[in-house]
C-alpha positions in Angstrom: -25.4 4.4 -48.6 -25.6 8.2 -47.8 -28.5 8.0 -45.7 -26.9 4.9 -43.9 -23.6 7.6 -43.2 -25.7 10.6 -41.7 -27.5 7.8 -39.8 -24.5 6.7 -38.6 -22.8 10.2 -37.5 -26.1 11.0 -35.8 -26.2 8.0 -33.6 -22.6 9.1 -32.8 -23.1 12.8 -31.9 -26.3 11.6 -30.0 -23.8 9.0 -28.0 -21.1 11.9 -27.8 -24.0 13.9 -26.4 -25.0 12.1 -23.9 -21.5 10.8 -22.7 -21.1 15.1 -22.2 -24.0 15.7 -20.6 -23.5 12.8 -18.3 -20.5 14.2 -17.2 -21.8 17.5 -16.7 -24.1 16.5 -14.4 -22.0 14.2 -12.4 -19.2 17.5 -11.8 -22.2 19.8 -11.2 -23.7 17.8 -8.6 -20.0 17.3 -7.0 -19.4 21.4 -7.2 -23.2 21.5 -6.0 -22.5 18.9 -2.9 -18.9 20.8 -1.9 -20.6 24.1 -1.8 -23.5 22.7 0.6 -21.0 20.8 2.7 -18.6 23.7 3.3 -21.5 25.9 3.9 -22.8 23.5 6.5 -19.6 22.8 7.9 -18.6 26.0 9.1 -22.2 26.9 10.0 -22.6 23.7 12.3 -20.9 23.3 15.4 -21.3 24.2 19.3 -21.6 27.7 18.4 -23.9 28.4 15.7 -23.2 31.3 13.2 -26.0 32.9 10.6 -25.0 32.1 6.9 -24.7 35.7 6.2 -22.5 36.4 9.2 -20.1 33.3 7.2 -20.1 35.1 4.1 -19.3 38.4 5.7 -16.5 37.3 7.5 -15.2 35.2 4.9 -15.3 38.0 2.2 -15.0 41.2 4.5 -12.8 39.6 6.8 -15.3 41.5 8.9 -18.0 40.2 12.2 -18.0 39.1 15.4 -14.5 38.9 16.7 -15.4 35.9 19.1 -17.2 33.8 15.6 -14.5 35.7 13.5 -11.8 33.6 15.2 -13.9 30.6 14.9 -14.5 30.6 11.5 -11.3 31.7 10.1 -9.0 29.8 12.5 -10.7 26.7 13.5 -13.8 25.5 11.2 -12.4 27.2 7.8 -8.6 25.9 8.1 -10.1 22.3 9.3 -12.6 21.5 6.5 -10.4 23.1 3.4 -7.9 20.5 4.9 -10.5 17.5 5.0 -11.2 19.1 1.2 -7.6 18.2 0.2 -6.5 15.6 2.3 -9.8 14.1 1.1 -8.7 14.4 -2.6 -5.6 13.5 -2.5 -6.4 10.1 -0.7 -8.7 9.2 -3.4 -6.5 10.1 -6.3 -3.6 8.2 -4.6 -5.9 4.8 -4.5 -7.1 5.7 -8.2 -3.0 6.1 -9.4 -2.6 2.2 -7.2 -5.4 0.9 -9.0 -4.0 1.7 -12.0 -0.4 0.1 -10.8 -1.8 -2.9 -9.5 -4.9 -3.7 -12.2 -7.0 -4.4 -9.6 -9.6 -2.0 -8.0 -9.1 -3.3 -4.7 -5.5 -1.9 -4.2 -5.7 1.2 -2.2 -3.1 3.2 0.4 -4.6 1.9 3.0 -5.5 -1.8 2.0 -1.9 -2.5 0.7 -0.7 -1.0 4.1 1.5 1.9 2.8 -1.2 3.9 5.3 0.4 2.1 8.1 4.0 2.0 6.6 3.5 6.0 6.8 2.0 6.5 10.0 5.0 4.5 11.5 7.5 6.3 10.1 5.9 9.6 11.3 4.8 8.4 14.7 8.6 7.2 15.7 9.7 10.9 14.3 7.5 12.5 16.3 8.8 10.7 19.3 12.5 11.3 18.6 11.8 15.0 17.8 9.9 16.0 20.9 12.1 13.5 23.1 14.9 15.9 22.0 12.8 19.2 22.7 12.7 20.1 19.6 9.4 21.2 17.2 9.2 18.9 14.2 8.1 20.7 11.0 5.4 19.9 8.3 7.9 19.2 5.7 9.8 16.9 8.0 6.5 14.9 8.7 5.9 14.6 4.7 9.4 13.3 4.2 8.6 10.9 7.1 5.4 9.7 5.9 6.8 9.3 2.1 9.7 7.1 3.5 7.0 5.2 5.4 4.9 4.9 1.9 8.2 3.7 0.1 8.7 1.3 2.2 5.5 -0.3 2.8 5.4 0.1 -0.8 8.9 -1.4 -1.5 7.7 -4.8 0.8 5.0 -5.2 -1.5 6.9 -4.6 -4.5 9.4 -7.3 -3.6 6.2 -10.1 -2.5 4.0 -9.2 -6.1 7.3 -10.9 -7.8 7.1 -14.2 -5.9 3.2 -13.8 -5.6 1.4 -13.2 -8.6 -2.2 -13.4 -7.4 -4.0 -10.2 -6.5 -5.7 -12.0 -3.7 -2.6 -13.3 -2.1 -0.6 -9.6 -2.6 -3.5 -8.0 -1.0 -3.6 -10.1 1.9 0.4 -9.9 2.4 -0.5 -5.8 2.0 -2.9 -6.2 5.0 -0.5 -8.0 7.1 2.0 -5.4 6.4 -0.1 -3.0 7.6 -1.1 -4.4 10.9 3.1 -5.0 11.4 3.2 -1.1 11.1 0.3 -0.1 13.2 1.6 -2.6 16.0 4.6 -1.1 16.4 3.0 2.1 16.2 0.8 1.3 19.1 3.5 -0.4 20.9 6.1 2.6 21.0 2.8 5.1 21.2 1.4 2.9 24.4 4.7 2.7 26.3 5.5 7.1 26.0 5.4 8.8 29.0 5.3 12.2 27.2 1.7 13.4 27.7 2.3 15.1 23.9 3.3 11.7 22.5 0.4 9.9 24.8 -2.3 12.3 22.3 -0.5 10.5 19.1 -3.1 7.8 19.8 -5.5 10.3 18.6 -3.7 11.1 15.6 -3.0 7.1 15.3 -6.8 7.1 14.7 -7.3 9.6 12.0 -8.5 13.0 12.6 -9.1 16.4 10.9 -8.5 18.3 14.1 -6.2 21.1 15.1 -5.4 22.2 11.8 -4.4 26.0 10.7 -3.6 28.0 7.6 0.2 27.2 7.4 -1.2 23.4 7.4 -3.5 24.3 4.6 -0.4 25.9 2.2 1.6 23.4 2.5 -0.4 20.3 1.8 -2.0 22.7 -0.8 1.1 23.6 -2.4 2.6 20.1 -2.4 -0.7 18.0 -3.4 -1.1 20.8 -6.0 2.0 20.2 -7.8 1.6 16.1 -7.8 -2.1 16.9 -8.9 -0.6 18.6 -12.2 1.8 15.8 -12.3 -0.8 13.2 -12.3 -2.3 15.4 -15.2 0.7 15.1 -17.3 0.4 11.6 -16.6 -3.2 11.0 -18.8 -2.1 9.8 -21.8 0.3 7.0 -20.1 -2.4 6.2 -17.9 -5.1 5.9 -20.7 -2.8 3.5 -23.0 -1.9 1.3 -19.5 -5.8 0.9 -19.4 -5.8 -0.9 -22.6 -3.2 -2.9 -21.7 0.7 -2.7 -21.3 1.1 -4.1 -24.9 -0.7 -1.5 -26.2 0.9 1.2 -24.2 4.5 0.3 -25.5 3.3 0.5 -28.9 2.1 4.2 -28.3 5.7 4.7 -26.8 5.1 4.7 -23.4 8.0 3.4 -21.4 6.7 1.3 -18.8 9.6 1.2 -16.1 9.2 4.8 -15.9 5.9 5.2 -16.0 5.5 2.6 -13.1 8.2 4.4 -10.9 6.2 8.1 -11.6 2.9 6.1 -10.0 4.6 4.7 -7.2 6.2 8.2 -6.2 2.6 10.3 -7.1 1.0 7.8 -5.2 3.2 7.4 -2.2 3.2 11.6 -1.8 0.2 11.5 -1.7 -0.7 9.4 0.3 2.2 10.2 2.4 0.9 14.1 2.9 -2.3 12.5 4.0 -1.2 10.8 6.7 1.4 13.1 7.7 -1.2 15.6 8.7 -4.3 13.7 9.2 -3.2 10.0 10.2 -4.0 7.3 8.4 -7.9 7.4 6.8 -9.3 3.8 5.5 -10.9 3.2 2.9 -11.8 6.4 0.8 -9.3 5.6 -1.7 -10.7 2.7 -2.6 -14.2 3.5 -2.4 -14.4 7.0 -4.2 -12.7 5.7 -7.5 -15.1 3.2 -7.7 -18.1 5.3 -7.4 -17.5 8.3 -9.7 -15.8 5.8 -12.1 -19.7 4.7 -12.0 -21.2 7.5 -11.8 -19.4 9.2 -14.8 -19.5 5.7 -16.8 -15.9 6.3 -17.8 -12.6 5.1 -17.2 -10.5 7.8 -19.3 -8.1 9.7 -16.7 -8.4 13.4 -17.7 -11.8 13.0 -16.7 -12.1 10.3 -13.8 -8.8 12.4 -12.2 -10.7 15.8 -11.2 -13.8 14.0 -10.7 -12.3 11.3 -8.3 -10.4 14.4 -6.0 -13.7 16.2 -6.1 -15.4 13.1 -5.2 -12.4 12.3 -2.5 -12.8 16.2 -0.9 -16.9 15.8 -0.6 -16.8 12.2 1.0 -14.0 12.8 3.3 -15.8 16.5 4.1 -19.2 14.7 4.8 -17.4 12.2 7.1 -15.6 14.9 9.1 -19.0 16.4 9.7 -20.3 13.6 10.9 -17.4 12.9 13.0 -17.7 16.3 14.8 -21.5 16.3 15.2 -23.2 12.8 15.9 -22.0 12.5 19.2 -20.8 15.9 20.0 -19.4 17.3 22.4 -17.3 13.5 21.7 -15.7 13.8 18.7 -15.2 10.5 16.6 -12.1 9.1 14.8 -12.4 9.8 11.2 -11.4 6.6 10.0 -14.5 5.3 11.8 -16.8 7.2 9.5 -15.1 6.6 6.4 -14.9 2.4 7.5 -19.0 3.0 8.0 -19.5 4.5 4.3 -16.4 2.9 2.4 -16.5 -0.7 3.8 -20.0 -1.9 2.4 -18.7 0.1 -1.0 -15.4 -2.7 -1.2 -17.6 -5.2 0.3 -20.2 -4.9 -3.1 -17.3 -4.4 -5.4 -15.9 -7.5 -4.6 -18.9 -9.6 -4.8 -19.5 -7.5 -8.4 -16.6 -9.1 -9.5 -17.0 -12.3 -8.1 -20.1 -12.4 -10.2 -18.7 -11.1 -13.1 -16.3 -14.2 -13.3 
């Protein structure tokens, strides 16, 4: 009986082990690939500068004053922002999967993406067709009243239409809705500033600068720790919304706290960026694989890590495969995420 106790704890430390050093791995490699990428980022581009020269002017806030201005102004500023934009997609799509059950539902799937971009497109226009500059925070507020109510359409359909399949397609047709009107009122502006919208339209990490960066830090920041504070909840809703009543939880609230995490997140995204496809379905899916592990306080860091380094390798590759053209973001991501959604959904076809 003893030796069939120590037998038993053994097997279990070995298992507890394993699970630990799995995860290890898994964030070192992430920390490892962000490193690289930022490294590579601001070292690729039309002008080439040294790795030391980087360092040194990062650090010493000393160099070149010509690659000086490029690095701290243009390439530094641009890929910190692809590094939390990036992140904060990805967590949104994780918090939606969680609302939804189904690992399909993403920002940009359900069309709150669109339902955003809208919003902050028309804003845009009324702001500069009155002369005036429209602010960062007014764009967020824009883009999270797009998000609700994208969000608040599909909301009101998943009580008539209970199928996931049927919600998901209703979230798609939402979304084209919004991104016709956007192209509509975008197409038909004479302003040569509202004409370069199309751009935006598109998704692009472009044109960014430091007051960008604090704000969409500060603001995705604070919703990160939020979303923290959330683990528990989120654990017992895994197990099922039974179970997660019996531990307390109080499921109308809980619900409303992932609609509005979700929605400013994905509402920062697109206010600075545009809308991005795909990443926040794709990047939950794969470090929820790679870490073999559904529990939140640990599939949370690891799926904005995993959001920052896919949507930092995309911009890359937006900047430099046909350079000097630079592509659309979204284009990248579609290339990369697409096939990801496209083998998830035939996973669980085959798991039925």
């Amino acid at each position: 009986m003893g030796k069939t106790t120590i037998s038993g704890e053994g097997t279990f430390h070995m298992e507890n082990f394993r699970r630990r050093s799995r995860y290890t791995l898994v964030f070192l490699i992430l920390i490892g690939a962000f490193l690289f990428i930022t490294v590579l980022n601001i070292n690729t581009g039309n002008v080439h500068i040294s790795i030391s020269e980087i360092l040194n002017i990062i650090f010493r806030r000393a160099g070149d004053p010509k690659n000086y201005n490029i690095v701290w102004k243009i390439r530094l500023p641009r890929i910190l922002m692809a590094a939390i934009l990036g992140g904060a997609l990805s967590l949104a799509g994780f918090l939606l999967q969680t609302f939804f059950e189904n690992p399909i539902a993403g920002p940009f799937v359900l069309g709150i993406s669109s339902g955003a971009k809208m919003v902050v497109a028309l804003t845009m226009i009324y702001y500069m067709g009155n002369a005036q500059n429209v602010t960062s925070y007014t764009l967020i507020a824009a883009a999270f009243a797009g998000s609700m109510i994208s969000i608040g359409f599909i909301l009101l359909i998943s009580r008539r239409v209970h199928h996931m399949a049927s919600l998901l397609v209703a979230g798609i047709m939402i979304g084209y809705i919004c991104s016709a009107v956007t192209e509509f009122v975008i197409t038909f502006a004479q302003d040569s500033d509202i004409v370069n919208l199309h751009g935006w339209s598109q998704g692009s990490f472009s044109g960014m600068d430091w007051s960008n960066v604090y704000i969409s830090a500060v603001v995705i920041g604070v919703t990160l720790l939020l979303t923290f504070g959330l683990s528990k909840p989120i654990g017992a809703y895994q197990l099922g919304e039974a179970y997660a009543q019996s531990m307390g939880v109080n499921i109308r609230v809980f619900r409303v706290m992932l609609i509005l995490l979700s929605s400013i997140l994905s509402a920062c995204v697109t206010a600075f960026a545009g809308p991005i496809s795909f990443v926040g379905i794709a990047v939950p899916f794969l470090i929820k694989q790679s870490l073999g592990t559904s529990r939140p306080l640990i599939v949370i860091p690891g799926t904005f890590l995993g959001g920052a380094v896919f949507c930092m390798m995309c911009d890359l590759i937006a900047r430099m495969a046909f350079a000097p053209l630079e592509l659309n973001i979204s284009t990248v991501t579609s290339i990369f995420g697409a096939p990801v959604v496209i083998f998830m959904m035939l996973r669980k076809r085959r798991g039925r």
